[in-house]
C-alpha positions as CSV (number, residue, x, y, z in Angstrom):
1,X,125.9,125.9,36.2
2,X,123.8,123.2,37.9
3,X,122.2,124.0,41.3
4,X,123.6,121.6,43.4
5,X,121.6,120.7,46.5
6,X,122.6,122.1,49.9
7,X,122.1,120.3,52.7
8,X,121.0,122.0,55.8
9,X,119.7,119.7,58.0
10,X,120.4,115.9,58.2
11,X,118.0,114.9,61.5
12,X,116.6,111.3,62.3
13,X,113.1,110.7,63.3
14,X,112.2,107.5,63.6
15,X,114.0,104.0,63.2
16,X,111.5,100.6,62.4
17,X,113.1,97.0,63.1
18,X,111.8,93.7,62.4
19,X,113.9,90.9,62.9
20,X,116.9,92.6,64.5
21,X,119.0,91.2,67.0
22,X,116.4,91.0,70.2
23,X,113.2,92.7,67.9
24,X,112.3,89.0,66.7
25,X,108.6,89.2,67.3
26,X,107.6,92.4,66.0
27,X,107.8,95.5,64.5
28,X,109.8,97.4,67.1
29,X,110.1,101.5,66.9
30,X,112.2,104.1,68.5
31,X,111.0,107.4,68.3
32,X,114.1,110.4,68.2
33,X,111.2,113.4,68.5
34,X,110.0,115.2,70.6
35,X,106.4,115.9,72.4
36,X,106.4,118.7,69.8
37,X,107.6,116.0,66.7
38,X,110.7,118.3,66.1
39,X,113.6,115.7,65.7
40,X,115.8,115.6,68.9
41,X,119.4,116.9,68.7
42,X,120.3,115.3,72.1
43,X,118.9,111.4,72.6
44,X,119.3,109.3,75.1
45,X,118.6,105.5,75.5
46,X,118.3,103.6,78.0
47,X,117.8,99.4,78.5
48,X,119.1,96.7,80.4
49,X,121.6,94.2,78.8
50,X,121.5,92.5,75.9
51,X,118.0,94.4,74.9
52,X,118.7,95.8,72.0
53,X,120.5,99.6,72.7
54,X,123.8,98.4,70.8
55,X,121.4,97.3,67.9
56,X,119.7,100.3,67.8
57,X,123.3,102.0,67.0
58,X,124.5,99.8,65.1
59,X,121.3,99.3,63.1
60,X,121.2,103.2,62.1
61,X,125.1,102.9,61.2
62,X,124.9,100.0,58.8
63,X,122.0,102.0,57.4
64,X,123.7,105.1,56.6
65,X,126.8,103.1,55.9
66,X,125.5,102.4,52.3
67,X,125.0,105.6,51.2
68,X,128.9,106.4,50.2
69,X,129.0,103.0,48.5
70,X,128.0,102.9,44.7
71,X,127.8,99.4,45.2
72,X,127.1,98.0,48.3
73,X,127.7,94.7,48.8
74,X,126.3,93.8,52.2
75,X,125.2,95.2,55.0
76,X,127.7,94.9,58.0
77,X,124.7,93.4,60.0
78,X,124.5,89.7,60.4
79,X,120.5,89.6,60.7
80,X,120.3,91.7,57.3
81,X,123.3,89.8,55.4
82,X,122.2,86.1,56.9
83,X,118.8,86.7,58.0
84,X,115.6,88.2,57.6
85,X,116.1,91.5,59.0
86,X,114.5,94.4,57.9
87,X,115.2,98.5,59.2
88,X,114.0,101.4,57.9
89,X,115.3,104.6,59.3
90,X,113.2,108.1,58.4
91,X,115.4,111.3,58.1
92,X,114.1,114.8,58.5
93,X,116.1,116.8,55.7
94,X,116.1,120.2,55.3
95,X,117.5,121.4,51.8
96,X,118.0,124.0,49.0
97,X,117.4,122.6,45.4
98,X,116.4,124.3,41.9
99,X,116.0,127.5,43.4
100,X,113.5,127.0,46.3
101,X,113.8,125.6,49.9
102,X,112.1,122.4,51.0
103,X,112.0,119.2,54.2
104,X,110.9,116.4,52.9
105,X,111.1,112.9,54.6
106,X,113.8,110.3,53.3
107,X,113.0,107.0,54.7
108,X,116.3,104.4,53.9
109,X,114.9,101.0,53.8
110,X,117.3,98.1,54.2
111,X,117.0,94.2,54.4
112,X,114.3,91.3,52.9
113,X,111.6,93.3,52.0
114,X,108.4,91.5,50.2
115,X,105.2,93.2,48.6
116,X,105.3,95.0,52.0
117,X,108.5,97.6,51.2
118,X,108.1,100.6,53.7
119,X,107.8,99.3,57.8
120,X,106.5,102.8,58.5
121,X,104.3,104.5,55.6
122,X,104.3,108.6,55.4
123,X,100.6,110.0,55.1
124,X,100.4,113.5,54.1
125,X,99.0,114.0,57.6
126,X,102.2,112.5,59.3
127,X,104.7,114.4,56.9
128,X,102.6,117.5,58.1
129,X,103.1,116.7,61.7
130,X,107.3,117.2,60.9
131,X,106.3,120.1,58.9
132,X,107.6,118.1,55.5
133,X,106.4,118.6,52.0
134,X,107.1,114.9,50.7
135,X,108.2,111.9,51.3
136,X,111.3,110.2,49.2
137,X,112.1,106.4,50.1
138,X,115.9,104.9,49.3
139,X,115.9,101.2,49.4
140,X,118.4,98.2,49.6
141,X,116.5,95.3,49.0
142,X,117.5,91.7,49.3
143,X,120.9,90.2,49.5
144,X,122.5,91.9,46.7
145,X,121.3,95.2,47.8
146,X,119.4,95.6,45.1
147,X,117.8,99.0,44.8
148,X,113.8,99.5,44.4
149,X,112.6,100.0,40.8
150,X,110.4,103.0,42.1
151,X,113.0,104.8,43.4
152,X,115.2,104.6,40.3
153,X,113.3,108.1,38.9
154,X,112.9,109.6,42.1
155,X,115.1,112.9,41.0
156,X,115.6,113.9,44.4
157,X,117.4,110.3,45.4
158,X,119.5,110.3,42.6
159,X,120.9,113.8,43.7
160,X,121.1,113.3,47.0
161,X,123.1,110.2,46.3
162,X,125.3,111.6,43.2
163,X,126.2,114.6,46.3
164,X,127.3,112.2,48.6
165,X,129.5,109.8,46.6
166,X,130.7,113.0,45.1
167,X,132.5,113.9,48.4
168,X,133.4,110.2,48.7
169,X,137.4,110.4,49.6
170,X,137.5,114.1,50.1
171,X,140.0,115.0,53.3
172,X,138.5,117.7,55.3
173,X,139.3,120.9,54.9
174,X,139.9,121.7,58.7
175,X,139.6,120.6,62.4
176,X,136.8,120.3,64.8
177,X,135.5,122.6,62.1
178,X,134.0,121.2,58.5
179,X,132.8,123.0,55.3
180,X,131.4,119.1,53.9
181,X,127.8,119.4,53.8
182,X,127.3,115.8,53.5
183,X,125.9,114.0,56.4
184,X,127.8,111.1,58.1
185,X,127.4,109.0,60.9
186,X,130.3,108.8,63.8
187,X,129.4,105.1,65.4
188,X,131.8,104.4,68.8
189,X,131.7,101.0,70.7
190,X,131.6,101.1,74.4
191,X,135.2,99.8,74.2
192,X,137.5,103.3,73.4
193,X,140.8,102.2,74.4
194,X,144.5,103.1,73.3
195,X,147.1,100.6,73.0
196,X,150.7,100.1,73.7
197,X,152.8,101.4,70.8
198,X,154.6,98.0,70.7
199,X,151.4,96.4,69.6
200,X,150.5,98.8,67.0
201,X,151.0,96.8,63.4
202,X,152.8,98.5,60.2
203,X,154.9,100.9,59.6
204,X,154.9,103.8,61.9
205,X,155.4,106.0,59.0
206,X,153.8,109.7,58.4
207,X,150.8,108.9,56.3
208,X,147.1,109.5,56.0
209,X,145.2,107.9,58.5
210,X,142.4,105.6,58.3
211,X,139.4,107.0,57.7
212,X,140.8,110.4,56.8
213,X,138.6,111.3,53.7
214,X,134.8,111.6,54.1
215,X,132.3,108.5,54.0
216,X,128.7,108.5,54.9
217,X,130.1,106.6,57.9
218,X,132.8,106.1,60.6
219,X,132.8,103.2,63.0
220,X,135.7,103.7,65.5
221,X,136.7,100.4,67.3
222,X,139.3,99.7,70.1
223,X,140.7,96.7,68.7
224,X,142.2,97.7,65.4
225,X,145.7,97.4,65.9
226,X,146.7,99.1,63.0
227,X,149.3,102.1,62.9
228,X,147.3,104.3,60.1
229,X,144.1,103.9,62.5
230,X,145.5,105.0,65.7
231,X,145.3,108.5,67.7
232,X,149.5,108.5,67.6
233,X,149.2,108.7,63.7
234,X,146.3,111.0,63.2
235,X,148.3,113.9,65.8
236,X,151.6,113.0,63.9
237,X,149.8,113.6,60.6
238,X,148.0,116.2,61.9
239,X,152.0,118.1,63.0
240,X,152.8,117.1,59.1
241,X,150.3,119.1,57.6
242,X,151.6,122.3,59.1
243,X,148.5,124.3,58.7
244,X,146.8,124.9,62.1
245,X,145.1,121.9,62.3
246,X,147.6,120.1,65.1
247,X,147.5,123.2,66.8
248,X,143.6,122.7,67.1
249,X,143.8,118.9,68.0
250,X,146.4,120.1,70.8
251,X,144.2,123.0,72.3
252,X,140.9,120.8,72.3
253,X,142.5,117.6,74.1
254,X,144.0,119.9,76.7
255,X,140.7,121.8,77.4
256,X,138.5,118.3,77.3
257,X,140.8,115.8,78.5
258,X,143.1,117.8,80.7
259,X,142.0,121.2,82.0
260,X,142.9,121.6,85.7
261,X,145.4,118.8,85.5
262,X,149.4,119.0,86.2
263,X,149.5,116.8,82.8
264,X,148.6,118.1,79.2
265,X,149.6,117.4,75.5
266,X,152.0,119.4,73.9
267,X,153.5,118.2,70.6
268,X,154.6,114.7,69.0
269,X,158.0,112.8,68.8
270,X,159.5,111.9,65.5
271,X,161.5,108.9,66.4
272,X,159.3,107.1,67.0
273,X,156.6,109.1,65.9
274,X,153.9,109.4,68.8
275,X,152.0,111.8,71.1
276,X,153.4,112.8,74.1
277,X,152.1,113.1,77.3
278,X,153.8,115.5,79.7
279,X,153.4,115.3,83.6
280,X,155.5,117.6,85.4
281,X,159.2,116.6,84.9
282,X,158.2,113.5,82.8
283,X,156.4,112.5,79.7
284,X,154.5,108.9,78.4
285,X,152.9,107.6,75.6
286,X,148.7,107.8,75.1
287,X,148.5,104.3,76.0
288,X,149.6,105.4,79.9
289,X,146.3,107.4,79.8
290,X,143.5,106.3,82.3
291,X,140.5,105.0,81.0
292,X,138.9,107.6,81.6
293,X,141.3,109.7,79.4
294,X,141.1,107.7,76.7
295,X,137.9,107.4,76.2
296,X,137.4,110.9,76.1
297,X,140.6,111.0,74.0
298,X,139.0,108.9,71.6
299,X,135.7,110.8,71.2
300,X,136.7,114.5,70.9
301,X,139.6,113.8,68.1
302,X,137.6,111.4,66.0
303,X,135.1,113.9,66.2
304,X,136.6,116.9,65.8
305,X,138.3,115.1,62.6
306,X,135.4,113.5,60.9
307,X,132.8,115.8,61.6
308,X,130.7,117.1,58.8
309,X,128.2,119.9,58.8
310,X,125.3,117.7,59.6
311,X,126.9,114.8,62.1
312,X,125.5,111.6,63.8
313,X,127.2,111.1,66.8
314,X,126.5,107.4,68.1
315,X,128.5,106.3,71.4
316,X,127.7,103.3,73.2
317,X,128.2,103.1,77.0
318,X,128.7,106.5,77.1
319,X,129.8,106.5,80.5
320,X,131.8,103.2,80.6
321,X,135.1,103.2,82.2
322,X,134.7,107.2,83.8
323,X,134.4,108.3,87.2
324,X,131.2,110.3,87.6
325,X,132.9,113.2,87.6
326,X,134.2,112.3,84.1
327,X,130.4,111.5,82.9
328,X,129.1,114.5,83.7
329,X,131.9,116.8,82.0
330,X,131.2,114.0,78.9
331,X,127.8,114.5,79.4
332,X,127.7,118.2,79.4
333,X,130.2,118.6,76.5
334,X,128.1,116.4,74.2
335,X,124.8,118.6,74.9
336,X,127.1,121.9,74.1
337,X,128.2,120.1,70.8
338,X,124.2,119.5,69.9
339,X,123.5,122.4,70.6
340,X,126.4,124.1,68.1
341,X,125.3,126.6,66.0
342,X,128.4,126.2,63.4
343,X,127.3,122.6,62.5
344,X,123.7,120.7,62.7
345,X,124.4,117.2,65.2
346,X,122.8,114.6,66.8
347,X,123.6,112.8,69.1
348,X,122.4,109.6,70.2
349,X,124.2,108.0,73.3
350,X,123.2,105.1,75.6
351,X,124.2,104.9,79.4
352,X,123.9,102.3,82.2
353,X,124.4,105.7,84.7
354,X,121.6,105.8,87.3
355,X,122.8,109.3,87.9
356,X,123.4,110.5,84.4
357,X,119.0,109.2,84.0
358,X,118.4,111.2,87.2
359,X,120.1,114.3,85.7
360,X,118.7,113.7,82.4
361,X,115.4,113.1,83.4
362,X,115.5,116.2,86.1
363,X,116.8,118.4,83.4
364,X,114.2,117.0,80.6
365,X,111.8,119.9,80.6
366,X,114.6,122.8,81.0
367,X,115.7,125.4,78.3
368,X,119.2,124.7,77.5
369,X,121.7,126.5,75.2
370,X,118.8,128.9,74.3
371,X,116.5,126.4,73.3
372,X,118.7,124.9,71.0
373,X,119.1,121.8,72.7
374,X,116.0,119.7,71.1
375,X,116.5,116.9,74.0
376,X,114.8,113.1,74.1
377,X,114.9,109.6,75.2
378,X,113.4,106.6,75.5
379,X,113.8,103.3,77.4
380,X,113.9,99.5,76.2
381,X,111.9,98.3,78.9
382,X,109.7,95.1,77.3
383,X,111.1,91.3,77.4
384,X,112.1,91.1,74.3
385,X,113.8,87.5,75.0
C-alpha cells in the first residue's frame, strides 16, 4: 500500500509581487510571520484605498487557485493573464511521507518569469530560520501556464499535486467539521450580501450547490445570482441530506448571527424552498437580514461548509457594513477559529476599523487561546501610485 502524504500544516509565510496591481515599481513583500518567524495564524492588514490590500488577497487566491486544476488555463488575475505580473507565495508545510516526518518550504511561482524564476530564493540559512529541511518550488510560467522543467522530477511536487487533484470534487464529509486534509483557500469580497429570492436565476430545485465538492479554492462573491450558489440552496440541501449536517448549519447561525436576539433560524420551506427567518409572531426570507446579518451569514456557512483541515480564510473589509459591536463579535470569533485545535487556519483579513487597529495593536503582545493564537500584521503605508 503506498504511503500517501498527510498533510499537517498548510501555513503561508511570505508573498513576493512584481508588477501587481499598485506593486509596479518593485519587488513588493508582505511578511505573514512573526518576530519569532513562526507563520501567523491570525493576520491583519492594513492600507488606505486602492493600495494594494485587495491584491494582496486576491493575489494569494489566484495562486492557490491552480493547484486543483490539471490544466490551468489562466490565472484569474488580469496583470498575470494580460501583463507582466509575477507572485510567488512561500508555504510552510508540515507533512508525513515514506515513513518519516518533515517542513519543507513550497514556494508557488506564478506569472512571466525569465532566467530570474524564484522572486524570493531559500538559503539553507533562511529555511533554518522556519525550522524547514528543504525547499520545493511549483511553478506556472508564462501564459499557458506552463510548468518549470526542474520541477517536473521534484517527487515531492508531483505528490503533493496527485493528493490534491485526487480530492478534486469530493463533497465533504460533514459540517463546520472536515476530515479533507487538503488545503484550500476561502477568498470573500468586501461585498457579502443576500438577495431577494425573486432575483435568484434557475430553477429553485433541491440540488448540490455551487461549490459543494472540494477545490484548492473558493471565491464567494455577492453578485452571483444564481440559485445553486445561494445560502437558500445550500440550508435546503443541507435539510435534504438528513444526516445532522442542517442541524449544525441551524445551531451555528443562531449562536453567531443571532444569540441574544428575539429572531433566530429554525428550518426551511419547501414551496418555495428557502430559509426562514423567524421574529416573534412572524417569519422573512435571508434577504430581509441587515447587513450586518448577512455578512456574518455569509462568512460562518461558507466556512463551516468548505472548510478543510488546513484553511485559508481571506475576507476583505472585514468590518464593512457592521456596527462595531458586530466587528468585535467578527473579530473575536475569527481569532477563536485560528486558534482551533480540530483544524490548522489562517486567517488573513483586512479592515478600514480604527478601533479594530487599536484593539489589535493593544492586544499584539498578549497570550491568547493558550498561545495558540500565532497573531501578525502589517501596513501598506508607501505611495505606491
Amino acid at each position: 500500500m503506498r504511503d500517501e502524504l498527510l498533510i499537517y500544516e498548510f501555513s503561508p509565510l511570505f508573498l513576493t509581487l512584481d508588477r501587481v496591481g499598485p506593486f509596479q515599481e518593485s519587488l513588493y513583500e508582505v511578511d505573514f510571520t512573526n518576530e519569532e518567524s513562526q507563520p501567523c495564524n491570525f493576520y491583519l492588514l492594513i492600507a488606505a484605498n486602492g493600495f494594494g490590500k485587495t491584491t494582496v488577497l486576491n493575489s494569494i487566491a489566484a495562486v492557490m487557485g491552480l493547484l486543483s486544476q490539471q490544466e490551468p488555463k489562466q490565472y484569474d488575475l488580469d496583470d498575470l493573464d494580460r501583463g507582466e505580473g509575477r507572485i510567488q507565495l512561500d508555504i510552510s508545510i508540515r507533512y508525513h511521507w515514506k515513513g518519516t516526518n518533515n517542513r519543507a518550504v513550497l514556494s508557488i511561482i506564478a506569472g512571466h518569469i525569465g532566467d530570474d524564476v524564484s522572486l524570493k530564493l531559500w538559503s539553507d540559512n533562511d529555511l533554518k530560520g522556519v525550522e524547514a529541511e528543504s525547499w520545493h518550488r511549483l511553478g506556472y510560467i508564462g501564459k499557458r501556464l506552463n510548468p518549470l522543467s526542474t520541477h517536473r522530477h521534484d517527487d515531492f511536487v508531483n505528490e503533493l499535486l496527485g493528493v490534491i487533484q485526487l480530492h478534486n470534487d469530493m463533497p465533504p464529509d460533514n459540517f463546520n467539521e472536515s476530515a479533507i486534509p487538503v488545503p484550500t483557500v476561502l477568498n470573500f469580497s468586501a461585498y457579502r450580501d443576500i438577495l431577494p429570492p425573486e432575483t435568484v436565476s434557475g430553477s429553485r430545485a433541491i440540488v448540490a450547490p455551487d461549490n459543494w465538492g472540494y477545490r484548492s479554492l473558493h471565491h464567494f462573491s455577492a453578485h452571483n445570482e444564481r440559485w445553486t450558489y445561494s445560502l437558500d440552496n445550500l440550508l435546503v440541501w443541507l435539510k435534504w441530506l438528513d444526516d445532522g449536517r442542517f442541524e449544525k448549519a441551524r445551531d451555528l447561525l443562531n449562536e453567531q448571527v443571532f444569540s441574544g436576539k428575539s429572531k433566530f433560524f429554525e428550518d426551511v420551506d419547501r414551496d418555495p424552498p428557502q430559509a426562514i427567518i423567524k421574529t416573534g409572531n412572524s417569519q422573512h426570507s435571508l434577504d430581509r437580514l441587515s447587513s450586518g446579518e448577512k455578512s456574518l451569514a455569509q462568512i460562518f456557512l461558507r466556512i463551516a461548509a468548505h472548510m478543510t483541515k488546513n484553511t485559508i480564510v481571506l475576507i476583505d473589509e472585514f468590518d464593512a457594513h457592521l456596527h462595531i459591536r458586530w466587528q468585535y463579535h467578527l473579530f473575536n470569533a475569527l481569532k477563536k477559529l485560528a486558534a482551533s485545535e480540530e483544524a490548522n487556519f489562517t486567517i488573513i483579513i483586512t479592515s478600514h476599523s480604527t478601533e479594530i487597529l487599536e484593539t489589535y495593536i493593544n492586544q499584539r503582545n498578549i497570550i491568547e487561546e493558550d498561545g495558540r493564537l500565532i497573531k501578525g500584521g502589517h501596513l501598506i503605508k508607501r505611495d505606491m501610485q
